[in-house]
C-alpha positions as CSV (number, residue, x, y, z in Angstrom):
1,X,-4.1,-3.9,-43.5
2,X,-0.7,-2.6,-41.7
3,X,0.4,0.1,-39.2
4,X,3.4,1.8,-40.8
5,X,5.9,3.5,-38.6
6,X,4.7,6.4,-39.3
7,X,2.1,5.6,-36.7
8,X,2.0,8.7,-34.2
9,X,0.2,6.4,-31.4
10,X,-2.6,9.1,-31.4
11,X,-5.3,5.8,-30.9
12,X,-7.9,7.1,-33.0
13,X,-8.0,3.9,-34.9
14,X,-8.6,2.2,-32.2
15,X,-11.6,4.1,-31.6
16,X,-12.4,3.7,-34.9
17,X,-12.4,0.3,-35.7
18,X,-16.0,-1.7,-35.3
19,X,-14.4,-5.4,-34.2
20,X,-11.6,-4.2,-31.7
21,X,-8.9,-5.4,-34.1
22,X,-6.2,-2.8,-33.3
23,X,-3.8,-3.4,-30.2
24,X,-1.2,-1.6,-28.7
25,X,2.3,-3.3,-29.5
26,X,5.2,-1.2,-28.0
27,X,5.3,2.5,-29.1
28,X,2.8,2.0,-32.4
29,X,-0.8,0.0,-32.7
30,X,-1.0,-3.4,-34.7
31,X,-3.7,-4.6,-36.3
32,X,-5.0,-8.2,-36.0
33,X,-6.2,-10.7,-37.8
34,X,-9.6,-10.2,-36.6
35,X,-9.4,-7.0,-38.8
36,X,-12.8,-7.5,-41.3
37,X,-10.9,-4.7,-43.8
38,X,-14.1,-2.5,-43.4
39,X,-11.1,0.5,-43.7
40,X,-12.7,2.6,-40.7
41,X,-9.1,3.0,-39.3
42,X,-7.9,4.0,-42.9
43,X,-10.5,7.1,-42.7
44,X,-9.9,8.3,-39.2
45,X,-6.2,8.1,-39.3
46,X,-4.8,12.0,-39.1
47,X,-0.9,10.8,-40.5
48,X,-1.6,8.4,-42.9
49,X,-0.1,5.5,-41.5
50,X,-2.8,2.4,-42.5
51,X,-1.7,1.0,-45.3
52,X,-2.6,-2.3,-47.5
């Protein structure tokens, strides 16, 4: 899973995610690799930016 730059750094996916495996990394999010790909992030994402 990957934070595109279309990434609006609204932090739902943070919120989202079950395992806390989205950080903040400058202006945009990043996801980890503690990231289980449960796709929680994927759903609450309003622009569309988690990709695989």
């Amino acid at each position: 899973m990957k934070i595109s730059d279309d990434c609006i750094a609204c932090g739902t996916c943070v919120d989202s995610c079950p395992v806390g495996a989205i950080v903040e990394s400058g202006e945009i999010f990043q996801i980890t690799e503690d990231c289980t790909d449960c796709k929680a992030c994927v759903e609450s994402c309003p622009v569309n930016a988690i990709v695989e």
